[in-house]
C-alpha positions in Angstrom: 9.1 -20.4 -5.6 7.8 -18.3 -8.0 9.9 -15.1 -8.8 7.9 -11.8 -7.9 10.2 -9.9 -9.7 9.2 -10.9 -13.1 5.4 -11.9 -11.7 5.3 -8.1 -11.5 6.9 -7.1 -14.6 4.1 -5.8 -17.2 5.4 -7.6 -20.6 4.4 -11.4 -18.8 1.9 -12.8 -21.0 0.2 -15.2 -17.8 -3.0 -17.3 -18.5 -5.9 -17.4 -16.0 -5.9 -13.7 -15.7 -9.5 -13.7 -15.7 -10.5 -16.0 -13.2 -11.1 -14.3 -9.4 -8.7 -14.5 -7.2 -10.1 -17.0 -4.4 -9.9 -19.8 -7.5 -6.2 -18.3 -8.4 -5.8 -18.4 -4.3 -6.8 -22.3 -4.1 -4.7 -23.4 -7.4 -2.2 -21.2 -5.7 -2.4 -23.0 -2.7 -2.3 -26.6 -4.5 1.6 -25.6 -6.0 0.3 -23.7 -9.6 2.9 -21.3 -9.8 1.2 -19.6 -12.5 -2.0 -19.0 -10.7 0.1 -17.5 -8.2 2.2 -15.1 -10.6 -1.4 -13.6 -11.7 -2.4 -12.9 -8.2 1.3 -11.4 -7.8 0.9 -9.1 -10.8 -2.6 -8.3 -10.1 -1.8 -7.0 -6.8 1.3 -5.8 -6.5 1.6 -2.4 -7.9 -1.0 -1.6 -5.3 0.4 -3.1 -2.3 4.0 -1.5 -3.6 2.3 2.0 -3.7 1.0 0.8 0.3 4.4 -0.1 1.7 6.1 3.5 -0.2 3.7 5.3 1.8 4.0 3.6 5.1 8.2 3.3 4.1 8.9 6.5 2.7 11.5 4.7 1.0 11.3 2.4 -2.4 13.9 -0.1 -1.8 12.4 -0.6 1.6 8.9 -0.8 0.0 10.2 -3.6 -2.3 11.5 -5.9 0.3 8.4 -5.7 2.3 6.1 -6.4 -0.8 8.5 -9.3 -1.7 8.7 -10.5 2.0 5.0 -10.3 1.8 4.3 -12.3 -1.3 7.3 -15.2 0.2 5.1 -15.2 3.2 2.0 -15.6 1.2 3.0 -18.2 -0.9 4.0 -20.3 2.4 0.9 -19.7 4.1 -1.7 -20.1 1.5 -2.5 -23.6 2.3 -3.6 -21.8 5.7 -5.9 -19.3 3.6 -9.4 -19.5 4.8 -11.2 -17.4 2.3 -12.7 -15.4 5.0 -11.6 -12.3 3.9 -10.8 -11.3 -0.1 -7.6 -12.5 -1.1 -6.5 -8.8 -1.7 -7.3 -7.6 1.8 -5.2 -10.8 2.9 -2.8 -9.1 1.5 -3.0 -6.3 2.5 -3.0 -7.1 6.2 0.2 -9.2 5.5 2.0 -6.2 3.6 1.2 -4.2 6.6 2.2 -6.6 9.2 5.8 -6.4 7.6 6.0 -2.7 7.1 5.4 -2.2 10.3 7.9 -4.8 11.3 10.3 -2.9 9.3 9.6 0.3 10.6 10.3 -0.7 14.3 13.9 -2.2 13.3 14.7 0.9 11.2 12.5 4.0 11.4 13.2 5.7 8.0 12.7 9.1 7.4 9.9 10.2 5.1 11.0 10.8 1.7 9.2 13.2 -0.9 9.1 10.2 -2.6 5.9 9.0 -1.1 3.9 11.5 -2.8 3.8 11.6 -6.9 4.9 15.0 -7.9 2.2 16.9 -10.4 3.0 16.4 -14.1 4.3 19.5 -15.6 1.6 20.9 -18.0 3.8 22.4 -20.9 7.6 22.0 -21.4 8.0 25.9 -19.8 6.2 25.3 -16.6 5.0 27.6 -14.5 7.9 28.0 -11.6 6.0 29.4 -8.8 3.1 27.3 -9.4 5.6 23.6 -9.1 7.4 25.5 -5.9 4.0 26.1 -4.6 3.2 22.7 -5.1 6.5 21.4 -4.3 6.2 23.1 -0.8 2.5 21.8 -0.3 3.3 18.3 -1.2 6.6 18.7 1.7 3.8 20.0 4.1 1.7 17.0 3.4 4.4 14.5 4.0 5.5 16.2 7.1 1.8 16.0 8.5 2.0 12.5 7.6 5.0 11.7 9.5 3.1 13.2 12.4 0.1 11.2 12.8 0.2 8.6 14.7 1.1 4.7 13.2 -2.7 3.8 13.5 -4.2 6.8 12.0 -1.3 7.4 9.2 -2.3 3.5 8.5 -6.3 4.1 8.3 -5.7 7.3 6.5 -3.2 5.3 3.7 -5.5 2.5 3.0 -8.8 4.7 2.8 -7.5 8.1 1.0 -4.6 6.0 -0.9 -5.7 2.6 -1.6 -9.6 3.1 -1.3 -9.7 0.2 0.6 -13.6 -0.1 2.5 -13.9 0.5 6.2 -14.6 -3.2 7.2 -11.4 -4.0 4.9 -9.5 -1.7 6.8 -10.6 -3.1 9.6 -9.8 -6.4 9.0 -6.2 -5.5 8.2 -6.0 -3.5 11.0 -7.6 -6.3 13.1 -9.3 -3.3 14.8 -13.1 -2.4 15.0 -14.5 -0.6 12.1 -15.4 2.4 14.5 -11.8 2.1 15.8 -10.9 2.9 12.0 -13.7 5.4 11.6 -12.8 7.2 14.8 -8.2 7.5 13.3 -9.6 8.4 10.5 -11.5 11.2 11.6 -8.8 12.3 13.8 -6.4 11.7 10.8 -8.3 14.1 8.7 -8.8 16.7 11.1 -4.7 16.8 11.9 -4.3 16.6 8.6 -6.9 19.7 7.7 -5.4 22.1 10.9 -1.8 21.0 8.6 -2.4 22.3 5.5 -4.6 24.9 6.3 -2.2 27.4 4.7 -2.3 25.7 1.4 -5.6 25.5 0.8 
C-alpha cells in the first residue's frame, strides 16, 4: 500500500500526472501504485481542506483523509466510474468524517477558517481584531447549522463542488441540497449580520 504521506508531499516527482483520473483510477485499480500516488496528490490537499472544516481539528482531518485514501485503495476494483473519481472521493471522505464526528464530537477550532494575511509588517490592530472576531462569528454559525446543511454549505462555498456532485456525495436529491443550502445561507446571513 502506497504511503499517502509522501503521495501528498509536493517535492514527488510522479509520472502520469497528466493523464485523467478514471485511466489513473483503472491502473489504480489493476495494483499501479504510482497511478495511485498521482490521484493521491492530486486530490488530497482538497479533500484535507474538506475534512478541517467538517473536523475543526487538523490531526483529526489527517486521519480521515488517510482512512479515506486506505479505503479507496481497497475498493477501487469496486469503482464503477459512474461518478468522477474526485466526487468518489469526496463522498468517501465524508462518509468517515462523519463517522468520526459521531465517536468524538470535537469542538470547532479557529483553525477551520484561514486567517487574512497581514498586509504590511505594522498591521492595522483594530482591523485583524475586527476580523479576528468576524472570522469567530463565522465558525460559531457554522457549528450551528445543522450536519446536512453545514455539509452542502462546505462542499459548495468551500470546495465549489456542483450541485449534482454534492448530491451524489450526499446521496441526497439535488433539490434536497438546494433546499440546506438555502437555509444554510440564510442562517448564516441572520449570523453575521453585524459584520457586514
Amino acid at each position: 500500500m502506497i504511503d499517502t504521506a509522501v503521495a501528498l508531499s509536493p517535492g514527488r516527482n510522479l509520472g502520469g500526472r497528466d493523464l485523467p483520473d478514471g485511466l489513473l483510477a483503472v491502473r489504480a485499480a489493476e495494483g499501479d501504485e504510482e497511478a495511485f500516488a498521482v490521484l493521491v496528490q492530486r486530490h488530497g490537499r482538497p479533500l484535507l481542506d474538506l475534512a478541517r472544516c467538517m473536523l475543526g481539528n487538523p490531526q483529526d482531518a489527517e486521519e480521515a483523509v488517510q482512512d479515506a485514501f486506505v479505503s479507496a485503495w481497497r475498493r477501487l476494483p469496486e469503482y464503477r466510474h459512474s461518478a468522477e473519481f474526485h466526487t468518489w472521493m469526496h463522498r468517501i471522505t465524508v462518509n468517515r468524517c462523519l463517522t468520526m464526528r459521531h465517536r468524538r464530537p470535537p469542538p470547532l477550532s479557529l483553525d477551520t477558517v484561514a486567517e487574512p494575511a497581514a498586509t504590511d509588517a505594522w498591521g492595522q490592530p483594530a482591523r485583524s481584531a475586527e476580523q479576528k472576531a468576524a472570522t469567530a462569528a463565522l465558525v460559531r454559525a457554522l457549528g450551528e447549522l445543522d450536519t446536512g446543511q453545514r455539509l452542502c454549505w462546505i462542499l459548495r462555498e468551500v470546495q465549489g463542488l456542483s450541485y449534482k456532485q454534492i448530491s451524489h456525495v450526499t446521496r441526497s436529491s439535488e433539490q434536497a441540497v438546494r433546499g440546506r443550502l438555502f437555509r444554510a445561507r440564510r442562517s448564516l446571513q441572520e449570523a453575521m449580520g453585524p459584520w457586514r
